[in-house]
C-alpha positions as CSV (number, residue, x, y, z in Angstrom):
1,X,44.8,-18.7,2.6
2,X,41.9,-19.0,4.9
3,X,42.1,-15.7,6.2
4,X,42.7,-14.3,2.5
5,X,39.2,-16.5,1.8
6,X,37.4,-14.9,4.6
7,X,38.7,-11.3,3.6
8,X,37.4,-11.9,0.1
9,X,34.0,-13.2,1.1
10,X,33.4,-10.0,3.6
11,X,35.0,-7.6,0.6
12,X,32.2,-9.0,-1.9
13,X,29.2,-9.0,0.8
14,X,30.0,-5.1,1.3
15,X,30.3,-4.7,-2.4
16,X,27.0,-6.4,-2.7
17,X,25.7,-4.3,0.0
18,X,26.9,-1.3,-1.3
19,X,25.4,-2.2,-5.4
20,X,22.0,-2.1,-3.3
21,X,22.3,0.8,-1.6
22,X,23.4,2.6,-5.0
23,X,20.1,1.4,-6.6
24,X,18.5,5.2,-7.7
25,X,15.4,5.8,-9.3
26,X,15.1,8.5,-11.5
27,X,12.0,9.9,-13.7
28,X,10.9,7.7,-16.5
29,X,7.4,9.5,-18.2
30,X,4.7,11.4,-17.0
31,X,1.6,10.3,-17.6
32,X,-1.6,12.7,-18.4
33,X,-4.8,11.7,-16.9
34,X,-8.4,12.8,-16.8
35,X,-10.5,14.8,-13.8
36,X,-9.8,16.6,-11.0
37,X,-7.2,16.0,-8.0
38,X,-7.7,14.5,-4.5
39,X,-5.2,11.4,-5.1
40,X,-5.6,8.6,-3.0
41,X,-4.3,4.9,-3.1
42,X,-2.9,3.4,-6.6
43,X,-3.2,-0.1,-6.9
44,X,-1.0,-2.2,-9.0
45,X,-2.5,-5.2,-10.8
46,X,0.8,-7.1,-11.3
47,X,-0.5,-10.0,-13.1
48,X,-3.7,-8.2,-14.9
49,X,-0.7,-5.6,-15.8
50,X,-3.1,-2.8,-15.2
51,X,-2.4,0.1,-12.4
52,X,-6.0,2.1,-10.7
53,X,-5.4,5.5,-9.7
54,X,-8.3,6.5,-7.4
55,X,-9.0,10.6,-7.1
56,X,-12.5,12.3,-6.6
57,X,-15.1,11.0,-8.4
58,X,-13.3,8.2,-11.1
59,X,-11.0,5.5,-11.1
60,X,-8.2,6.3,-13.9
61,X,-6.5,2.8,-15.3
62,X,-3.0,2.7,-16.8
63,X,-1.6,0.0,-19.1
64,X,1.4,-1.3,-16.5
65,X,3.4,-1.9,-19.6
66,X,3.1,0.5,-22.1
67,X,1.8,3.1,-19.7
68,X,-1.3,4.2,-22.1
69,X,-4.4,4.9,-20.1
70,X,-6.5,1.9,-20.6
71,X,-10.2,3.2,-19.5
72,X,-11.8,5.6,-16.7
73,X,-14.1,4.5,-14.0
74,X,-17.0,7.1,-13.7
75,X,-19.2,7.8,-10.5
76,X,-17.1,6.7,-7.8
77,X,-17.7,9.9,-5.2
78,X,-14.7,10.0,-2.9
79,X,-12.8,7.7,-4.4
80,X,-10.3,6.1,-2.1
81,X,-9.3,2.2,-2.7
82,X,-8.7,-0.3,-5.4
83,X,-8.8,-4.2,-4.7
84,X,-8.6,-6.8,-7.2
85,X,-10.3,-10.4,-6.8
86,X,-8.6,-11.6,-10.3
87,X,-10.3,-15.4,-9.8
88,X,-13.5,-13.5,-10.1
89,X,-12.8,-11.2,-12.7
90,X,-13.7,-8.3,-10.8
91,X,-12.3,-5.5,-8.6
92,X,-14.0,-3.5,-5.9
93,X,-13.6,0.5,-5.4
94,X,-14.4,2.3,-2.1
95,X,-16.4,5.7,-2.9
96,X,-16.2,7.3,0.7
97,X,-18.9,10.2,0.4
98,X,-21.2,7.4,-0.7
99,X,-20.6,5.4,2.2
100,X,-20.7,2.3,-0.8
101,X,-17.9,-0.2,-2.3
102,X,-18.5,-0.4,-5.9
103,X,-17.8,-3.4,-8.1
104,X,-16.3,-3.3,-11.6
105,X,-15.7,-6.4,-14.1
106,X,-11.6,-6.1,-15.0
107,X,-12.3,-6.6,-18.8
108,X,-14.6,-4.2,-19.3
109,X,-14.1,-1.7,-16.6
110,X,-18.0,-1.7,-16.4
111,X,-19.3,-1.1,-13.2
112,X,-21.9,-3.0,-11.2
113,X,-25.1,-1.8,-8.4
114,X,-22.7,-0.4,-5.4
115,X,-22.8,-2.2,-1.8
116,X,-23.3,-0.6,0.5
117,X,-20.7,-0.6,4.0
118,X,-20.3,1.2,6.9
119,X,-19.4,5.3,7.1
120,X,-16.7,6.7,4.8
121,X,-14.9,3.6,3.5
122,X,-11.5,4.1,2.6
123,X,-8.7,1.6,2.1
124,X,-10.0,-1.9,0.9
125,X,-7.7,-4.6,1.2
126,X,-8.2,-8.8,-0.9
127,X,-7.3,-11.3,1.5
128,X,-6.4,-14.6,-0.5
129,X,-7.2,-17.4,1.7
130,X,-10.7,-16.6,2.5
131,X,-11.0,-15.0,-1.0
132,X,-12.8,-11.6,0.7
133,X,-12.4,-7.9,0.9
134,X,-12.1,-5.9,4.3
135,X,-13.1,-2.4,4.0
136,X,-11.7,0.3,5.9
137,X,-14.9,2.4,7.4
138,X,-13.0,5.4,9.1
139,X,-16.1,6.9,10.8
140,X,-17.5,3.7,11.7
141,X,-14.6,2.3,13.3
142,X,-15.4,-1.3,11.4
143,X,-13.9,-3.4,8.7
144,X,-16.9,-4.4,6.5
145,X,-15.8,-7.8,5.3
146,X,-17.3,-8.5,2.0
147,X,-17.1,-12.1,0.0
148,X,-15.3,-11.2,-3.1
149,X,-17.0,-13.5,-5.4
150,X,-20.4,-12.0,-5.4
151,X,-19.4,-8.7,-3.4
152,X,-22.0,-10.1,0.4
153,X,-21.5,-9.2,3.2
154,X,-19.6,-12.0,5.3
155,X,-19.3,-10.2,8.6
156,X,-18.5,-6.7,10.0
157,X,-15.1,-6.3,12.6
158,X,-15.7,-3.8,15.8
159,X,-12.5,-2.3,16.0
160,X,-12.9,0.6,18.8
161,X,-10.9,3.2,16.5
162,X,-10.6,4.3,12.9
163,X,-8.9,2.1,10.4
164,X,-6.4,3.3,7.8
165,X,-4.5,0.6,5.3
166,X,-4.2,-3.4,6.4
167,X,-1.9,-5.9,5.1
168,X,-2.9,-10.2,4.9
169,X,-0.2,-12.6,5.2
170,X,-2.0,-15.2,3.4
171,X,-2.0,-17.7,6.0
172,X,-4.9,-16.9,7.9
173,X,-3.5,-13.3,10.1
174,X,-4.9,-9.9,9.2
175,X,-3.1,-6.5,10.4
176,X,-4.7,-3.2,10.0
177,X,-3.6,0.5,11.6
178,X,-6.0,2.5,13.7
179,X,-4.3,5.7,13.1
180,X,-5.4,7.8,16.1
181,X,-5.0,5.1,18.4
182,X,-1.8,4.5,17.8
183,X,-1.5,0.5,17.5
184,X,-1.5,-2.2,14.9
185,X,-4.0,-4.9,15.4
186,X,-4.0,-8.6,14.9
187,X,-7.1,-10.0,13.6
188,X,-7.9,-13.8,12.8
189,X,-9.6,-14.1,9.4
190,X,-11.7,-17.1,10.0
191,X,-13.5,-16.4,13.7
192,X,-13.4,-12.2,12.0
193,X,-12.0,-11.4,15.5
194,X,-9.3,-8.9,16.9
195,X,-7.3,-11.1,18.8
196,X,-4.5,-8.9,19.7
197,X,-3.8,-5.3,19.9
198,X,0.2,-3.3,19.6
199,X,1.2,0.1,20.4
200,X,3.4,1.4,18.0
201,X,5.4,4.1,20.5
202,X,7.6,6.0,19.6
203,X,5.8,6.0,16.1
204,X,2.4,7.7,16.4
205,X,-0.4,8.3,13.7
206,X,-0.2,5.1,12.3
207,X,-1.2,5.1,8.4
208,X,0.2,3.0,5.6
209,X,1.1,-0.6,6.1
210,X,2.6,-3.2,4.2
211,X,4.3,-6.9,5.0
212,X,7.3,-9.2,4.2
213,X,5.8,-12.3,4.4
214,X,8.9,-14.5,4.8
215,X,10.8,-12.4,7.3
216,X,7.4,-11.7,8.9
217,X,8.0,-8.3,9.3
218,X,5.2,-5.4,9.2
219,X,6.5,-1.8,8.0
220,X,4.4,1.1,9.4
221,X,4.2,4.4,8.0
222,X,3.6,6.5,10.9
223,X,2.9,10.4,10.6
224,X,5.1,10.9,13.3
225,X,7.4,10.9,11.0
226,X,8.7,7.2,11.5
227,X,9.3,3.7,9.9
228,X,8.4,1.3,12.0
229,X,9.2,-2.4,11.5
230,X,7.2,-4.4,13.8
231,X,7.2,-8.2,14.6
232,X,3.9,-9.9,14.0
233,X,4.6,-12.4,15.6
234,X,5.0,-10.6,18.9
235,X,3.8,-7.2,18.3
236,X,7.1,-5.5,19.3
237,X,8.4,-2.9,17.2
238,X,12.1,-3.9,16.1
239,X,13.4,-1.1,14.5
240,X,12.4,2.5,13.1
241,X,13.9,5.3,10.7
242,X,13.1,8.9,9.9
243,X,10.8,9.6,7.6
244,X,9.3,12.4,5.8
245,X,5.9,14.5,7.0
246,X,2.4,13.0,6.1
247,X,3.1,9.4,4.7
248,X,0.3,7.5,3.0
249,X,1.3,4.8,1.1
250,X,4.1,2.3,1.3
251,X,5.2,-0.8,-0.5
252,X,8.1,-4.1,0.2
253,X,9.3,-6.0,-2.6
254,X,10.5,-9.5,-1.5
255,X,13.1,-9.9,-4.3
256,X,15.1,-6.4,-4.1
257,X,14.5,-6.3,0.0
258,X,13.5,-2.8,-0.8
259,X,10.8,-0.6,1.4
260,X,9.3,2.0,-0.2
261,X,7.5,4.9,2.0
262,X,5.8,8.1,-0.3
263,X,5.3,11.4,1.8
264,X,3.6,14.7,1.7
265,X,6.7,16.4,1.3
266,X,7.3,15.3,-2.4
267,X,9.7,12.4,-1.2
268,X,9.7,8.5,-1.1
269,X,12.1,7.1,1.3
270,X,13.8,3.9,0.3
271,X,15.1,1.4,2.5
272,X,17.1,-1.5,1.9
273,X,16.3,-4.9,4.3
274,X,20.0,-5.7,6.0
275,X,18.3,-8.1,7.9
276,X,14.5,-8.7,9.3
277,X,15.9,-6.1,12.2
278,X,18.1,-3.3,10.4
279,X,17.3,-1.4,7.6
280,X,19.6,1.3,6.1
281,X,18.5,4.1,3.8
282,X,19.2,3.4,0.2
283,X,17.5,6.4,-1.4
284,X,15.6,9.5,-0.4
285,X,13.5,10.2,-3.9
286,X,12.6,14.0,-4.1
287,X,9.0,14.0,-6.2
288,X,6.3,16.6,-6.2
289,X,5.6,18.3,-2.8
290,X,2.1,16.9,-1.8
291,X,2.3,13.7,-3.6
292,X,1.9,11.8,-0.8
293,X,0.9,8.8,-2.3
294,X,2.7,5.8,-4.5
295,X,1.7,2.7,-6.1
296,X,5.0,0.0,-6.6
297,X,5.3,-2.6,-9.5
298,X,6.8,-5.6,-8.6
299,X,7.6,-6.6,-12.3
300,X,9.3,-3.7,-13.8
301,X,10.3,-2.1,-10.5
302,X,8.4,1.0,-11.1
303,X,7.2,3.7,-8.6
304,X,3.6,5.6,-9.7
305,X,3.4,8.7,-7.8
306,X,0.3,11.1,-8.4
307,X,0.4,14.6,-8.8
308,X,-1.2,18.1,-9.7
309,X,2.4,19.5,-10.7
310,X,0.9,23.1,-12.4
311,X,-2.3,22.3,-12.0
312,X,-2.1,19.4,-14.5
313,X,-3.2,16.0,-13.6
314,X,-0.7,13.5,-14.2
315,X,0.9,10.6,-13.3
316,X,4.5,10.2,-12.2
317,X,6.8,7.2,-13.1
318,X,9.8,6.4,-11.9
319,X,12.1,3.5,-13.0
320,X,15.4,2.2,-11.5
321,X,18.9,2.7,-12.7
């Protein structure tokens, strides 16, 4: 009988293995939106249920339920990143050929005076437990890190290389890519200090970045061509994957233990978490070659991946089945 138990109780973990695994996304709309090209990041709003798609000069912004487009944010040039300060009713938008960060109230999607940051801001990232932003300035080599109430400046982070996309665990740790150096960095949100610095070998050209923060586990998009999981905790990396060419965006979801990675190539690559050390490929999503970016919804599960499919400007969703 034992052995019979012990049989049954593997069987059911593969089955439950295997139920993940056959998770697939498929198409569910596309969405039309205004202006021209040059996609950067999209930003979910999970609880404001609202999702900012940055490209060129605007800001477009989707109802994240009903998928109507909700309002356009005008004179943003270079539009890059989204963040979202929801206790202070405003968001914050990088416009890198203005070498600014621009603030807009989330009601009214009216925009405020721009601050101005360091050169050609791109990613910006909240961090909850000091309640400020850190702006990416790639040509500066320097986080600017803004108080998100009133938009100050709080302090700017030396960072002797380029920043791409960071990630906050909440309690205190900050992680941001320098994409030509090669290495994640550790920085401590309260002295604004780089305390530690990891190379990322055999990933190279480190850009997108996000974080389980139970497992404590970092997952690199590298333009090498790699996942890379890496260990905050001790900087090593613990595991990496093939990817496709030119990733720029990806995403973790702590309920589904899915990594999402979008590439150049028209793909997202989906892995599931086996463990905080293994991942195995669930999915390999073909989209539109030269989407290279993806914004997740951890509500409904959906995957927003821009696009110029034909020249038109749109907005692919994707849903699971």
């Amino acid at each position: 009988m034992k052995r019979l138990v012990m049989l049954f109780l593997a069987g059911a973990t593969l089955c439950g293995g295997l139920a993940t695994a056959a998770t697939k996304y498929e198409l569910l709309k596309k969405v039309a939106v205004p202006g021209a090209g040059g996609w950067d990041y999209v930003i979910v709003d999970e609880s404001g249920r609202r999702v900012y798609i940055a490209h060129a000069t605007q800001v477009d912004v989707l109802d994240a339920d009903t998928l109507g487009l909700v309002g356009t944010i005008p004179n943003t040039p270079g539009a890059h990143g989204v963040a979202i300060a929801s206790e202070f009713g405003r968001g914050y938008i990088t416009a890198g050929k203005a070498d600014s960060v621009i603030p807009f109230d989330l009601k009214t999607l009216k925009s405020f005076p721009e601050i101005k940051v360091g050169k050609k801001p791109d990613a910006i990232v909240y961090e909850p437990l000091t309640k400020r932003l850190y702006v990416m300035n790639g040509e500066s080599d320097s986080i600017s890190v803004l108080n998100a109430a009133d938009g100050s400046l709080a302090g700017t982070i030396d960072l002797g290389g380029g920043p791409e996309y960071g990630a906050s665990d909440g309690k205190g740790n900050f992680y941001v890519n320098l994409e030509e150096k090669n290495e994640t960095l550790h920085i401590d949100v309260k002295t604004l200090k780089v305390t530690e610095r990891w190379p990322l070998a055999p990933c190279g050209t480190p850009t997108a970045l996000a974080m389980d923060v139970d497992a404590r586990r970092l997952f690199v998009g590298c333009r090498s061509k790699h996942l890379g999981v890496v260990n905050p905790d001790t900087g090593k990396v613990v595991f990496t994957a093939p990817i496709g060419e030119r990733v720029d965006a990806d995403a973790f979801d702590r309920t589904t233990k899915l990594v999402y990675l979008s590439t150049g190539d028209g793909k997202v690559f989906i892995f599931h978490q086996d463990s905080p050390d293994q991942y195995s490929l669930a999915q390999e999503l073909v989209t539109v070659k030269g989407s290279k970016t993806a914004g997740y919804d951890q509500k409904t599960k959906r995957l927003y991946v821009p696009s110029a499919e034909n020249g038109a400007m749109q907005v692919l969703v994707y849903e699971q089945h």
